[in-house]
DSSP file (Angstrom, degrees, kcal/mol; ACC not computed):
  #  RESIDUE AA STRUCTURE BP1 BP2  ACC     N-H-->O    O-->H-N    N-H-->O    O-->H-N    TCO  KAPPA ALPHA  PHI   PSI    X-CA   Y-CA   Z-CA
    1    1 A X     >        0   0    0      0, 0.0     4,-3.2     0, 0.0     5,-0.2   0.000 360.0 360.0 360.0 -55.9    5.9   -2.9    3.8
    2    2 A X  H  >  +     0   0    0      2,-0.2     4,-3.9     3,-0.2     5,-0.3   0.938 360.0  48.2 -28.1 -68.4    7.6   -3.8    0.3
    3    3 A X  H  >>S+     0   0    0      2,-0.2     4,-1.7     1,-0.2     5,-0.5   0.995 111.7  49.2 -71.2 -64.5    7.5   -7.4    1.2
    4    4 A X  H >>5S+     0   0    0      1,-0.2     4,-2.8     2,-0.2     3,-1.8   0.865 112.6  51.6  -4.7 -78.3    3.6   -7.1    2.3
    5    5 A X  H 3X5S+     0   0    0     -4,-3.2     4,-4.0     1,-0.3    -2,-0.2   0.813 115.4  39.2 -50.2 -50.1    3.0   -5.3   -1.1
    6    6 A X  H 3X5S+     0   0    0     -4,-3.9     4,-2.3     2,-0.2    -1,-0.3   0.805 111.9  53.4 -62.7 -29.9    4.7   -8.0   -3.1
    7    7 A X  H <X5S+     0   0    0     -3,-1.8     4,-3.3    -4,-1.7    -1,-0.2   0.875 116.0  46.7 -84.8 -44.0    3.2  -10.9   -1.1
    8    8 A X  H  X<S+     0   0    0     -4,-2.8     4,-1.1    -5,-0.5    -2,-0.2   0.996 106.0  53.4 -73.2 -63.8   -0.1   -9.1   -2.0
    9    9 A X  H >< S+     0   0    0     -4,-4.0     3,-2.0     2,-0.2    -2,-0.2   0.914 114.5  47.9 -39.1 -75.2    0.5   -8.4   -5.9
   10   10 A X  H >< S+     0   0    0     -4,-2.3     3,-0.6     1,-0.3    -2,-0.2   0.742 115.4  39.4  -1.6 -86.1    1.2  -12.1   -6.1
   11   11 A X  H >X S+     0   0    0     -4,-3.3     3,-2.7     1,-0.3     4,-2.3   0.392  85.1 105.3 -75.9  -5.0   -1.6  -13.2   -4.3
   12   12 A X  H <X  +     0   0    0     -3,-2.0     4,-0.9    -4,-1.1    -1,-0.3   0.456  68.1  65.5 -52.5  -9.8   -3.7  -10.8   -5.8
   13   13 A X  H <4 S+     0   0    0     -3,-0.6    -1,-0.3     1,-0.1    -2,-0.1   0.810 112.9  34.1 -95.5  -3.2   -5.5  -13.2   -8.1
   14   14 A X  H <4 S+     0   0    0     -3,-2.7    -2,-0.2     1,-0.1    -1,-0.1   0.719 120.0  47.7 -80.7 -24.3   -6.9  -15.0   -5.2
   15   15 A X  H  < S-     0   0    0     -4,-2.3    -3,-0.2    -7,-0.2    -2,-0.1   0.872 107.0-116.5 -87.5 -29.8   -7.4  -12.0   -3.0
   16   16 A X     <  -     0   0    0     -4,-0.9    -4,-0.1    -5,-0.3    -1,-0.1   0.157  58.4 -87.9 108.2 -14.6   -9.3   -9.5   -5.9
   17   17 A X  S  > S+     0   0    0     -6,-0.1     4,-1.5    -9,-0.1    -1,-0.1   0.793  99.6 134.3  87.1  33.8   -6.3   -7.5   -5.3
   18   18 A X  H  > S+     0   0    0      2,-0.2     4,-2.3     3,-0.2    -2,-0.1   0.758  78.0  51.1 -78.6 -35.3   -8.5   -5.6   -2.1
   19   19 A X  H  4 S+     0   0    0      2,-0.2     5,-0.4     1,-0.1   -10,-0.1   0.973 108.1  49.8 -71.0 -64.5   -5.2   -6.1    0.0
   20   20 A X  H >4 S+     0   0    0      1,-0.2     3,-1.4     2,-0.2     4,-0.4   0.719 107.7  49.3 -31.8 -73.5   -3.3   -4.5   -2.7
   21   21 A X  H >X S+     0   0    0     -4,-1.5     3,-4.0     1,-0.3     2,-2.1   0.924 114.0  52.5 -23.1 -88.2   -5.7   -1.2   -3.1
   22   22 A X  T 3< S+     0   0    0     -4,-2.3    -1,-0.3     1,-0.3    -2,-0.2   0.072 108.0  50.3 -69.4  46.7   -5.4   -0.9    0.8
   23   23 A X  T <> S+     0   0    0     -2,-2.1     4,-2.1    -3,-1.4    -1,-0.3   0.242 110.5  48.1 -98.6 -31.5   -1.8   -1.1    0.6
   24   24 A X  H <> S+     0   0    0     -3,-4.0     4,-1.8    -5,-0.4    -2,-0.2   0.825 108.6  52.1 -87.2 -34.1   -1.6    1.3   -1.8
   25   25 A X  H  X S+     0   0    0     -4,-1.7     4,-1.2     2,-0.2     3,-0.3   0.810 105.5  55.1 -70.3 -38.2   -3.7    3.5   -0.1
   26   26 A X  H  > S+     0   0    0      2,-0.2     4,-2.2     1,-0.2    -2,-0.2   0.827 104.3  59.4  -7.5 -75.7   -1.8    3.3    3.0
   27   27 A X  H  X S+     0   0    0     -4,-2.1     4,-0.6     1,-0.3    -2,-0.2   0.591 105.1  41.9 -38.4 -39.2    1.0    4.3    1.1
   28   28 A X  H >X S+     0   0    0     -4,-1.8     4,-1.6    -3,-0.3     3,-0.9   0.855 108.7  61.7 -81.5 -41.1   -0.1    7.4   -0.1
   29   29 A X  H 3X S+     0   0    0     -4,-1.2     4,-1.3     1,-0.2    -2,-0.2   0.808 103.6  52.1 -48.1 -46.0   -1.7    8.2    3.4
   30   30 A X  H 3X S+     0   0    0     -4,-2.2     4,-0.6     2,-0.3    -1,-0.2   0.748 109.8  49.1 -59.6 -42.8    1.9    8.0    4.9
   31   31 A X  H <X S+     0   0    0     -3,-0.9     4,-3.7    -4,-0.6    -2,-0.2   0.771 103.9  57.9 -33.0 -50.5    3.4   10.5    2.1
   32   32 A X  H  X S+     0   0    0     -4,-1.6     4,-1.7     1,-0.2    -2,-0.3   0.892 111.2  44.7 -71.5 -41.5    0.7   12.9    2.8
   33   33 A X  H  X S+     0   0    0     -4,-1.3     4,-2.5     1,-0.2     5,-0.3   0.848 111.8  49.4 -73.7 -38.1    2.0   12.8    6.4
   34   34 A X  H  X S+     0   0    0     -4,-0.6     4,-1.9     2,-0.2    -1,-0.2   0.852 115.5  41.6 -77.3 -36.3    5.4   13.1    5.7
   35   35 A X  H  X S+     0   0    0     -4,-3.7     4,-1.6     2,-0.2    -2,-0.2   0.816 111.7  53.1 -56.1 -34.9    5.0   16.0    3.3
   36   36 A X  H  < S+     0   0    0     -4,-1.7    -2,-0.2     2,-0.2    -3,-0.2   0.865 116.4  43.3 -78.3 -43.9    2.6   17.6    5.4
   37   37 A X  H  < S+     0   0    0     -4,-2.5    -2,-0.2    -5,-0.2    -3,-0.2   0.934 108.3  62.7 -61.4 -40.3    5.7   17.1    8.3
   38   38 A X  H  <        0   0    0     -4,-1.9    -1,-0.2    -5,-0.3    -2,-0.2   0.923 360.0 360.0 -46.6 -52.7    8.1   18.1    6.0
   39   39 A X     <        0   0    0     -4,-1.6    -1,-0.2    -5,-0.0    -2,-0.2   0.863 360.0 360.0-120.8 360.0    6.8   21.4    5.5
């Protein structure tokens, strides 16, 4: 996931940084699950 994200910030001046945003977004979605498991 890390190595994605990086690969994607790089490349982000070609991509518009759209990858990036759904990476990110992703990311937080996966928290929210794990918090929500958590308690």
């Amino acid at each position: 996931m890390i190595i994605i994200w990086a690969i994607s910030f790089f490349g982000g001046f070609y991509t518009g940084g759209i990858i990036h945003v759904l990476i990110v977004i992703a990311i937080i979605a996966i928290l929210l699950r794990v918090i929500r498991g958590a308690a």
